[in-house]
C-alpha positions as CSV (number, residue, x, y, z in Angstrom):
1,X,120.3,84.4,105.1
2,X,122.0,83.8,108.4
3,X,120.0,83.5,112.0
4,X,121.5,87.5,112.8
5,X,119.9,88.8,109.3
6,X,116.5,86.9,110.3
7,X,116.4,88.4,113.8
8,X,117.5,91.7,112.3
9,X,114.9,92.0,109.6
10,X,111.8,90.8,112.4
11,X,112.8,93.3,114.8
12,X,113.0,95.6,112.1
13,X,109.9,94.7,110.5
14,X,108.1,95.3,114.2
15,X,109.4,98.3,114.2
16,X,108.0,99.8,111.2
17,X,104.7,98.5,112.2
18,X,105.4,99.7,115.2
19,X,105.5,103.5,113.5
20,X,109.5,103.4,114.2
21,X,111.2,103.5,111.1
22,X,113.9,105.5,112.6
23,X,114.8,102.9,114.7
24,X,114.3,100.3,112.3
25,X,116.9,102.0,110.2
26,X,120.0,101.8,112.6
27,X,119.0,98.2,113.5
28,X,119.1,97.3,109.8
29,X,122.3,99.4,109.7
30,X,124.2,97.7,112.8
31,X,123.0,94.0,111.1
32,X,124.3,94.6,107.5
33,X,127.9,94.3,108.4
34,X,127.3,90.6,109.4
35,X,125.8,89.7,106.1
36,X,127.4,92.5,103.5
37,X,126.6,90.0,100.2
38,X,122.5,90.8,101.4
39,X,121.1,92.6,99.2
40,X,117.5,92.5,100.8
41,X,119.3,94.9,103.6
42,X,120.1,97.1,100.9
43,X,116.2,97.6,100.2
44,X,115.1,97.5,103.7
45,X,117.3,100.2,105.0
46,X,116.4,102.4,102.0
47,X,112.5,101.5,102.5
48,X,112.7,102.3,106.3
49,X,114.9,105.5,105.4
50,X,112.0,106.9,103.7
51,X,109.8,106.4,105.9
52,X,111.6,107.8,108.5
53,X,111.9,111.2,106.6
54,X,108.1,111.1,105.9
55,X,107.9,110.3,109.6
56,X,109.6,113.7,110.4
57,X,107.9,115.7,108.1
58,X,104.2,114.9,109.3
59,X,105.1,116.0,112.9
60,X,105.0,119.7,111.8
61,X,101.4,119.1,110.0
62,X,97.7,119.6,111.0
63,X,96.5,116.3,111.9
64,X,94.5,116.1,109.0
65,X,97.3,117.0,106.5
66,X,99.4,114.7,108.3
67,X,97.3,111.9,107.2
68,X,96.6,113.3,103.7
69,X,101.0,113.2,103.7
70,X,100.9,109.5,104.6
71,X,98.5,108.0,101.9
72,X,99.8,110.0,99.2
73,X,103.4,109.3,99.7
74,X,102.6,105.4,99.9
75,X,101.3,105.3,96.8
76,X,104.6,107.2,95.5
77,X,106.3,104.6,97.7
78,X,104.6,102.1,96.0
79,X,105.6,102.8,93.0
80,X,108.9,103.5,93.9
81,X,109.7,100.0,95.4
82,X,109.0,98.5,91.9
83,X,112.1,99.4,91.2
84,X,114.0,96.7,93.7
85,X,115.0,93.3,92.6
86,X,115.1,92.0,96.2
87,X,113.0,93.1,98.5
88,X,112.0,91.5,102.2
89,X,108.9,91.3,102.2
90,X,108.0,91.7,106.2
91,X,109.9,94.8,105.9
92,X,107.4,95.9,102.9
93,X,104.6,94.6,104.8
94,X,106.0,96.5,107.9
95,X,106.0,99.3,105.9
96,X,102.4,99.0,104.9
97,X,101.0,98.3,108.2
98,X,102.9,100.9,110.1
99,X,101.9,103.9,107.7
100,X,98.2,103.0,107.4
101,X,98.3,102.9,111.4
102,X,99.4,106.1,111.8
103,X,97.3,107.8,109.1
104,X,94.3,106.2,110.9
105,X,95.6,107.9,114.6
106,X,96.4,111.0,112.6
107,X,92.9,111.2,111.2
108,X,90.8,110.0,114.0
109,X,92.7,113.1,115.8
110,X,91.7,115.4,113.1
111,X,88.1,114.5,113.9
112,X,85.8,117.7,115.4
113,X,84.4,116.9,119.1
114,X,81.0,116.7,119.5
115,X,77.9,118.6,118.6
116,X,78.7,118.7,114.9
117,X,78.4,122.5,113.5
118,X,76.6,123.7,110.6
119,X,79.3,122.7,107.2
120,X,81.5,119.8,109.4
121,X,79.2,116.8,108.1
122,X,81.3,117.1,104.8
123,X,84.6,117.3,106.9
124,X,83.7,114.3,108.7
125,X,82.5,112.2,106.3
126,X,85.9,112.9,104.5
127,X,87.4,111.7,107.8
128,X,85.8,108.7,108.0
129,X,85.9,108.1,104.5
130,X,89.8,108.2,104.8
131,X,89.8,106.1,107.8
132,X,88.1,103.5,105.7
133,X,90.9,103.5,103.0
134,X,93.3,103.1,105.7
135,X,91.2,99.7,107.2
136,X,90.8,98.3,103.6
137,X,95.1,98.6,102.9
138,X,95.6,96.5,106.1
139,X,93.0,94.0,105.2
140,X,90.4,95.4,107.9
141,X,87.6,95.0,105.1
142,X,84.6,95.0,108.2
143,X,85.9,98.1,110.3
144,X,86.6,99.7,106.5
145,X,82.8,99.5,105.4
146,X,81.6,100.7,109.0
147,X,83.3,103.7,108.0
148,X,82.5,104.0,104.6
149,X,78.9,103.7,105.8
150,X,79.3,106.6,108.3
151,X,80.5,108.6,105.3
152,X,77.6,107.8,103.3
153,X,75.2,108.6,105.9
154,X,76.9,112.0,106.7
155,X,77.3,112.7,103.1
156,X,74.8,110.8,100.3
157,X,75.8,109.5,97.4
158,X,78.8,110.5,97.1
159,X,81.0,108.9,93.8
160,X,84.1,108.5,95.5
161,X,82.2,107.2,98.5
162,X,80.5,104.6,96.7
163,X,82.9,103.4,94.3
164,X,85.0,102.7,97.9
165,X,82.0,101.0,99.0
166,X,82.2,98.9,95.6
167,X,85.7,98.1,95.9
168,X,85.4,96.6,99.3
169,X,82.6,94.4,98.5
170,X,84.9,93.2,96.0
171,X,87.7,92.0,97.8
172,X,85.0,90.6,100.4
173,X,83.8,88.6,97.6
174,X,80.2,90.3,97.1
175,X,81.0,90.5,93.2
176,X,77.4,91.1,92.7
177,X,77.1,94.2,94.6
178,X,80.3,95.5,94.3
179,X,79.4,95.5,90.1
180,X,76.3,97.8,91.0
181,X,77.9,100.4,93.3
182,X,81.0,100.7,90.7
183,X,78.4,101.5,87.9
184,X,76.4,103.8,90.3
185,X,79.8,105.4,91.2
186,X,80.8,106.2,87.8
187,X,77.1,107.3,86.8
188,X,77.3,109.6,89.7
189,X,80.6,111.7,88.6
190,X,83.5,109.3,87.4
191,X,85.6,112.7,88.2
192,X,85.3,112.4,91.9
193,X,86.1,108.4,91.6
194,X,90.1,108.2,93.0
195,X,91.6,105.3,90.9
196,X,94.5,105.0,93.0
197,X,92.3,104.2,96.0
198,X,90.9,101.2,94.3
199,X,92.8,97.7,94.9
200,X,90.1,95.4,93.9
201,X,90.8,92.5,90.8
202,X,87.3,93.6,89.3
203,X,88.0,97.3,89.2
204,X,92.0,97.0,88.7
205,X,91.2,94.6,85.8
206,X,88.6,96.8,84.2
207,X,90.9,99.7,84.3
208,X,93.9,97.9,82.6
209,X,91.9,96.9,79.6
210,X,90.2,100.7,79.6
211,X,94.2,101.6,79.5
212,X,95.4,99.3,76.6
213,X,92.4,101.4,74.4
214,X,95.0,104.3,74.5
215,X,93.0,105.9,77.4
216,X,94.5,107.7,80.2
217,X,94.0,110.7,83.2
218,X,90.6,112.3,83.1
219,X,89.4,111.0,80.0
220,X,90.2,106.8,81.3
221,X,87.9,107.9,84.0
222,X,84.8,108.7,81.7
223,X,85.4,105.3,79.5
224,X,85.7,103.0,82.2
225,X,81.7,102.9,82.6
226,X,81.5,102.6,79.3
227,X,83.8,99.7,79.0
228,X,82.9,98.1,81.7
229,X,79.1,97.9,80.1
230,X,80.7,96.7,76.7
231,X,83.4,94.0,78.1
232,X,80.6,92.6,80.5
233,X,82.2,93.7,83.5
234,X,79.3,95.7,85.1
235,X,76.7,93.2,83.9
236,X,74.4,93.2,87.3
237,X,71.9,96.1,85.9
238,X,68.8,97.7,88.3
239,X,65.5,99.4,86.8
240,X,65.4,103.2,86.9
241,X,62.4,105.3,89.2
242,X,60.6,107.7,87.5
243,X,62.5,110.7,88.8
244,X,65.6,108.4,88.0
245,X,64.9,108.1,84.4
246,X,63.6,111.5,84.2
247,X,66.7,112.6,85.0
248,X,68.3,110.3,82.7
249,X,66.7,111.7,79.5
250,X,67.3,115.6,81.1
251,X,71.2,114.7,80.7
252,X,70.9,113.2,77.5
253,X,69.1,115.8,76.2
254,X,72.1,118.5,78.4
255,X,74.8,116.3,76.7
256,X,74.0,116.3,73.2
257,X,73.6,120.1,72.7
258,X,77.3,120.2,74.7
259,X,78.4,118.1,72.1
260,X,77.0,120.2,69.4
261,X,79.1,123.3,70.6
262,X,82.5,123.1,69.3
263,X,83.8,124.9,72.2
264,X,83.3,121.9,74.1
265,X,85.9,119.0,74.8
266,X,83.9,116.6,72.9
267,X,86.6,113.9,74.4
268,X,85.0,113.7,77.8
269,X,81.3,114.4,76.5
270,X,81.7,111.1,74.3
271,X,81.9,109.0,76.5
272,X,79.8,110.6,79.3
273,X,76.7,111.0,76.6
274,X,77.5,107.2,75.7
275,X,77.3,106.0,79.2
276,X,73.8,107.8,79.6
277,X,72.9,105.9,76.4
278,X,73.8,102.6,77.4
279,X,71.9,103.0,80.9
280,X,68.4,103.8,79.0
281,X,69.1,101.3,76.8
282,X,69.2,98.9,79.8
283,X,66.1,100.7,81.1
284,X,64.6,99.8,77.6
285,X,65.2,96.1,77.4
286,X,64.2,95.8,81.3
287,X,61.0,97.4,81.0
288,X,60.5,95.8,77.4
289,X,60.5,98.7,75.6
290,X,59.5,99.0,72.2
291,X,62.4,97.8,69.9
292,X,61.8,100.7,67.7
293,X,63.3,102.8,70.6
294,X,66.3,100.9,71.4
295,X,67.0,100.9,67.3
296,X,67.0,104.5,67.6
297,X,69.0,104.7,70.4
298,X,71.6,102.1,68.7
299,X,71.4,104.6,66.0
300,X,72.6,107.5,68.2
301,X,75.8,105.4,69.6
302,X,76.2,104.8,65.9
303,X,76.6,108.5,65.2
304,X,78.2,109.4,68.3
305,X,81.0,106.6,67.8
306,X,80.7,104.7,64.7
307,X,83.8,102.5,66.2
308,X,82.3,101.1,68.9
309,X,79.0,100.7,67.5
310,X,81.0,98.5,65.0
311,X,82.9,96.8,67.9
312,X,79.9,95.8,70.0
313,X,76.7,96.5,68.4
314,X,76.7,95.7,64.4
C-alpha cells in the first residue's frame, strides 16, 4: 500500500468515527485512482457507502427510532462484511465506532426531561439499557454497566437487562458473576434475552454448541439454560428463598399439566419444564435433600427426555 492509500484510508477512517461517511466516501473515491490494484478501497468505499445511506435515512426518524435504525442495521452490516476477502480494518473499526456514537447521541436525545410521568420508567430504562449496548460495542465496559444499572433500577429484573449485565461482566473478566446473572436471565424469560446483543466468549461459546444440537430461533433460546447446566457452563449455582422455591415448584407443577395438553407446543415446554427441574435439583443437593427426592426428580427428566437423561444422567 503506497503512503497516499495510508493517508487516504486514516482520514477516511476519522471520518467514519467522526459520523461522516459521506465524506469518507468521496475521499476513498478521489484516492482509488492512485492505487486501482487495492482491493481494500474496494471494501472501504462500499462499507462507507452504506453507512452513508443509513446516515440519511435516520435523519427523518424520531430520535429513538433513529437509534433503534443504527443497531439493527450494524448487525446486518455485520454480517454483510463477512462476505469481503480484504477488508481495512480502521475503516471497519471506523465504522463501528462512528455508528455506536451516534446511536448513543440519538438515544440520549430521545430521553424524557425531568419529573418522570406515570408509565416513562419502562421507556427509560429501555433508553438507558440501549445506551449501554452502545458503550459495551466500543469497549466502554464501565460507562456500559452504569447504565445497565440505571435500567435495572428503573425496571427490576428484567431478562434482557440482566443477561446484558452477564455479558459485560464477562468480557470484564468477572466469569463468576457473569455465570449467575446469564442463568438468572434465562430463568427469568429466555424469550426476552436478545442473542444478537451478546458478544461475550462465555455466552457466544454456549450458544454455538446449543446450535450444533440442531437448535435454532425461539426454541435455541429455551435450551441454552438447559445446556449450559449440562456442558458445565453455568456451574456457579445460589440457594433458593422460600418464596423463590415456592415459586419454583408452582411452575413445575404449571408446566407439566401444559405439557399434558396436546394443544401445546411441547418443543418450547421441554426444555422450559427441564430447566425448572434442574434448578430444584440444585436446590436439592445444596440444601442436602433427601436422595430419594432428587431420584424422583432424575426420574421425571427421564420421562420428559429419555435422550438426555441418557447423555448426562445414566
Amino acid at each position: 500500500m503506497n503512503r497516499i492509500s495510508e493517508s487516504a484510508f486514516h482520514q477516511a477512517q476519522q471520518l467514519v468515527e467522526q459520523c461522516e461517511p459521506g465524506e469518507a466516501v468521496t475521499l476513498l473515491r478521489d484516492a482509488l485512482s492512485a492505487d486501482l490494484e487495492n482491493s481494500e478501497f474496494h471494501a472501504a468505499i462500499s462499507f462507507c457507502s452504506y453507512w452513508s445511506d443509513i446516515f440519511q435515512e435516520i435523519e427523518n426518524l424520531s430520535p429513538f427510532d433513529a437509534g433503534e435504525c443504527l443497531v439493527i442495521n450494524w448487525r446486518r452490516f455485520d454480517e454483510w462484511s463477512k462476505n469481503y476477502e480484504n477488508v481495512n480494518a480502521g475503516i471497519y473499526y471506523g465504522c463501528k465506532r462512528g455508528v455506536f456514537t451516534k446511536a448513543m447521541q440519538k438515544y440520549s436525545e430521545s430521553e424524557p426531561e425531568p419529573p418522570i410521568q406515570d408509565g416513562e420508567q419502562k421507556f427509560i430504562a429501555e433508553i438507558r439499557r440501549k445506551t449501554g449496548l452502545c458503550h459495551k460495542r466500543l469497549g466502554e465496559y464501565e460507562e456500559a454497566l452504569r447504565c445497565l444499572s440505571d435500567a435495572n433500577s428503573l425496571n427490576p429484573l428484567q431478562a434482557e437487562i440482566v443477561a446484558e449485565f452477564a455479558d459485560c461482566y464477562d468480557l470484564c473478566g468477572e466469569k463468576k458473576l457473569s455465570k449467575v446473572l446469564f442463568r438468572e436471565a434465562f430463568y427469568i424469560d429466555p424469550q426476552r434475552v436478545d442473542l444478537d446483543n451478546l458478544d461475550s466468549p462465555l455466552i457466544r461459546g454456549l450458544i454455538q454448541q446449543v446450535q450444533q444440537e440442531g437448535y435454532e430461533g425461539s426454541i435455541l433460546k429455551e435450551w441454552i439454560p438447559v445446556y449450559g447446566i449440562l456442558l458445565g457452563v453455568f456451574n456457579v449455582k445460589r440457594n433458593l428463598r422460600a418464596m423463590e422455591l415456592g415459586k419454583l415448584k408452582q411452575d413445575i407443577f404449571n408446566k407439566e399439566n401444559e405439557l399434558k395438553d396436546p394443544s401445546n407446543n411441547s418443543k418450547v415446554i421441554t426444555p422450559r419444564l427441564m430447566n425448572l427441574y434442574l434448578w430444584l435439583m440444585d436446590y436439592y443437593r445444596l440444601t442436602n435433600e433427601s436422595t430419594s427426592r432428587i431420584n424422583e426428580l432424575l426420574f421425571k427428566i427421564r420421562i420428559l427426555d429419555p435422550e438426555i437423561y441418557k447423555e448426562y444422567f445414566s
